[in-house]
C-alpha positions in Angstrom: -51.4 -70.7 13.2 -52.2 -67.4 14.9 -51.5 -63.9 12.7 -50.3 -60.5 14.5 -51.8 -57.9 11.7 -50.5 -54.1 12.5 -53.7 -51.5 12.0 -51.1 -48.7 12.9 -48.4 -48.0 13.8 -47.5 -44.9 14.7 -47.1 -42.7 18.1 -49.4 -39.5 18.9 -47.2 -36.9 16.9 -48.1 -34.9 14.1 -45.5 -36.7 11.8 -46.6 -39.4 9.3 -45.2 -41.1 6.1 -47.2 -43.5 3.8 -46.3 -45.9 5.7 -47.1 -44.9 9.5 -50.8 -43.3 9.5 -52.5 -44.5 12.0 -52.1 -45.0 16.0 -50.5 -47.8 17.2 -53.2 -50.8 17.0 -52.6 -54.9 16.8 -55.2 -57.2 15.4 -54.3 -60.8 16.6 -56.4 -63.5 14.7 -56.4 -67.1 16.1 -58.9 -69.8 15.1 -61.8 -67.5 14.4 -60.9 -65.5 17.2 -60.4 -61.5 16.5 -58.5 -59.5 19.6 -57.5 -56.1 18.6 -54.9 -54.4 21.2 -55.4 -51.0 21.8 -58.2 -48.6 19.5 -57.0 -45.1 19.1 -58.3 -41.7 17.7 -56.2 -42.3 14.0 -57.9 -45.6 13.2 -58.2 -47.0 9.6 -60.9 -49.3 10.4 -64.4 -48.8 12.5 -65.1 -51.5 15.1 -68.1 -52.7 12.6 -65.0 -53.5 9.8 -62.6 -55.6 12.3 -65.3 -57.5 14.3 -63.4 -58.3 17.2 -64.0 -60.4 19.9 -62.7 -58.7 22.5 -60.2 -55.4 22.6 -56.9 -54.8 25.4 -56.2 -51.1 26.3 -52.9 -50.4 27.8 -53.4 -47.1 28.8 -55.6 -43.7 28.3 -53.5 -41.7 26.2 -55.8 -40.8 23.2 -53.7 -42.8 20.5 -54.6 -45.8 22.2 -57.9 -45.4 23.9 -59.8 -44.0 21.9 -63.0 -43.3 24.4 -61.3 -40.5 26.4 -62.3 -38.1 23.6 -65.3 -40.3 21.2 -68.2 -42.3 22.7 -67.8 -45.3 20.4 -70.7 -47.6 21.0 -70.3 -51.4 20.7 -71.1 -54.0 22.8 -67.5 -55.9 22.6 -66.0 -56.6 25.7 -63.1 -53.7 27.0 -60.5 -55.3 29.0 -58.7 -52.4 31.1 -57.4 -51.1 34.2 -59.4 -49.4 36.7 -57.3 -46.3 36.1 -58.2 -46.1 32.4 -61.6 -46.7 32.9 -61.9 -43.6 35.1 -59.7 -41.5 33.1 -61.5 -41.6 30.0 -64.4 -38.7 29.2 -66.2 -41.4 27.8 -66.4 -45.2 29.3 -67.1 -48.4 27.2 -70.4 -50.2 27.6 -68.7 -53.2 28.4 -65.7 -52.3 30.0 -64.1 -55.5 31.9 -61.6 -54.1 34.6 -58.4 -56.2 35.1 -55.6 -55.7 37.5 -51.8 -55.5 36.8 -50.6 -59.0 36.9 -54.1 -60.6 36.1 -54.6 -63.5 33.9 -57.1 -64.3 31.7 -58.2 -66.3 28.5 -60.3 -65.1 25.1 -60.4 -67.7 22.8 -57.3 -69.4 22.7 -55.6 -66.7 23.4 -53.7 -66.6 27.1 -53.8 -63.3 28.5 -51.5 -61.9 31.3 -51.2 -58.6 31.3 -48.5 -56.7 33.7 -47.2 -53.1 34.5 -44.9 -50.7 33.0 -43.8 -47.2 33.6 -45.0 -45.4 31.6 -47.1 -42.0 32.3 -47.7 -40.4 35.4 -51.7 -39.5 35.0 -52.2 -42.7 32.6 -50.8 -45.5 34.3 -50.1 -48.5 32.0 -49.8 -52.0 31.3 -48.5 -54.4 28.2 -49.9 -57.7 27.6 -48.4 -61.1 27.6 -50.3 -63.5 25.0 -49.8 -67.0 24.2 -51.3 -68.7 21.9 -50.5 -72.4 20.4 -47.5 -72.9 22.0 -46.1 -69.3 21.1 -45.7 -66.0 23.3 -45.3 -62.8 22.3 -45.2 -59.4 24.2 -47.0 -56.3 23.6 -45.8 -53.0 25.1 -45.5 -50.0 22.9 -45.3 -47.3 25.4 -43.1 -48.2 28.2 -40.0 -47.0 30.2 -39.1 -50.3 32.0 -41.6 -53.2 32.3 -41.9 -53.7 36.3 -40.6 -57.5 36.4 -38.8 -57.9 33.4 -37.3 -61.5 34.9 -40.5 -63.0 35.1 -42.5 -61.4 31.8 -39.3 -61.8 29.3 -38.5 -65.0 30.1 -39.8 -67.7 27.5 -41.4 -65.1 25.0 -41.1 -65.3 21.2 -42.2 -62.1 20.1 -40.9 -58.5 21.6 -43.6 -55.8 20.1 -41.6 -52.7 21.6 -42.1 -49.0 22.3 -40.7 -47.5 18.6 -41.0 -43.6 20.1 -37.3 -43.0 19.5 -33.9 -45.2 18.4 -31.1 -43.0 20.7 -33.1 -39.9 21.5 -33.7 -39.2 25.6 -37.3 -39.0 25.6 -37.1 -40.1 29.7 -38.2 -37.2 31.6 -38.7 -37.0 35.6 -41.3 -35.6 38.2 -39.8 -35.6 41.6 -39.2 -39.2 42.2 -41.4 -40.5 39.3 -40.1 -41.1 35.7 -42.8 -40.8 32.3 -41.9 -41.0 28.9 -40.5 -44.0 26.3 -37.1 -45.5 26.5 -35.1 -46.3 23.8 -35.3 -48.8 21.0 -31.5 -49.5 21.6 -32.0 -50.2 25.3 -35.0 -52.1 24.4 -32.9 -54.3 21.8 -30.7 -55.2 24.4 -33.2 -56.3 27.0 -34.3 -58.9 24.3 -30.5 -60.3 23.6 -30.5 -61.0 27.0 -33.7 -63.1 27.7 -32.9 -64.6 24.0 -35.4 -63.4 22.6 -34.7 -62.9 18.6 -37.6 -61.7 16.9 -37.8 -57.8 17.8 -40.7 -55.4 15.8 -41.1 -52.2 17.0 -44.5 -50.0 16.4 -45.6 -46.4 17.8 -43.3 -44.8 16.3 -42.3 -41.6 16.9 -40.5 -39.0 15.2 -36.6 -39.3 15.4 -37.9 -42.9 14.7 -39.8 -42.4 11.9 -37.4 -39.4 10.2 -34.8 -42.2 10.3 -36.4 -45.5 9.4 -34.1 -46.4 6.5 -30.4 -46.1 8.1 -32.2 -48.1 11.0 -33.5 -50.7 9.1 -30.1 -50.8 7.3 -28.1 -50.8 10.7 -30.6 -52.8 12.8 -30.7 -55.7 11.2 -31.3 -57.3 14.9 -35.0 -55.7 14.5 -38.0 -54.7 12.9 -40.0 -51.7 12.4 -43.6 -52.2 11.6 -45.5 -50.4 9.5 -49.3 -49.9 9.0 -50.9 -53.6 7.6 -48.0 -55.5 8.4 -49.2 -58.8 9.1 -47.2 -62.1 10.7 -47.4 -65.6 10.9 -46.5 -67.2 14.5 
């Protein structure tokens, strides 16, 4: 049995509550094996405390990656795209550069990872991951995901993009959209690849401000919160 543990979950905004203090951040634990998703400038833990086998970026914004502003030294393998790696101020010792719609294996953890829109300058990607028979998504920063037929299909797990619950935070450059859809939109892309279990992290402010009505109206979903920890 495989456990997804949330070391934050909140978006880069200057909001907080008790529970949302720390940037967006997923520990997966599998059979000894550690893989931490994303490591951001709010952090609760140092690399030394999680002693992770391996970490995922999904993109160089600073409240996921946490090397464009801090030289954090460790020797763990980085698995990112070409276009964080040469964003950052900073670059990982050990980065391992993967493509969009590369697959790959830590432990027993089954790694795909594929693109979204996202940002502009900080081009992303989310991460498919299955692991004993059980799939689950990770994309907290997304407009669309690029080929939602093939990445949706057979997943247990939809970790979202929490930014906002109705707000418009889609903006456009030219032809080229950046920003975060919303939960809402997201909610129905799950109903209709069947997917039932729904968590949403990074969250923003409108989501944040609003977390109890949601939680009372949205019964369809969940909204994480910093050390929530799963069983799949």
């Amino acid at each position: 049995m495989a456990a997804l543990i949330f070391l934050g979950t909140k978006g880069e905004i200057e909001e907080s509550s008790p529970t949302h203090q720390y940037h967006s951040s997923l520990l997966v634990s599998a059979s000894g094996t550690r893989l931490v998703i994303d490591y951001g400038i709010l952090r609760k833990y140092s690399l030394e405390e999680l002693k992770p086998d391996a970490i995922l970026i999904t993109h160089a914004h600073p409240d996921h990656y946490v090397w464009l502003k801090e030289n954090v030294k460790t020797d763990v393998p980085i698995y990112l795209t070409q276009a964080t790696y040469d964003y950052g101020r900073f670059t990982p010792a050990n980065g391992r550069i993967i493509m969009p719609g590369e697959q790959f294996k830590i432990g027993p953890c089954e790694c795909l990872s594929y693109e979204v829109i996202h940002s502009i300058r900080c081009p992303a990607v989310g991460y498919k991951i299955k692991i004993d028979g059980k799939t689950f998504v990770y994309n907290s920063d997304l407009i669309d995901i690029m080929d939602k037929d093939n990445i949706l299909q057979k997943v247990d797990y939809y970790i979202g993009d929490g930014s906002a619950v109705r707000a418009n935070l889609v903006r456009r450059r030219g032809e080229q959209l950046f920003g975060h859809t919303r939960i809402t939109t997201q909610v129905n892309w799950c109903k209709k690849y069947g997917i039932n279990n729904i968590i949403f992290t990074h969250l923003g402010k409108e989501t944040i401000a609003k977390e109890g009505p949601f939680t009372r109206e949205h019964i369809e979903a969940t909204l994480a919160y910093d050390g929530m920890e799963i069983a799949i």
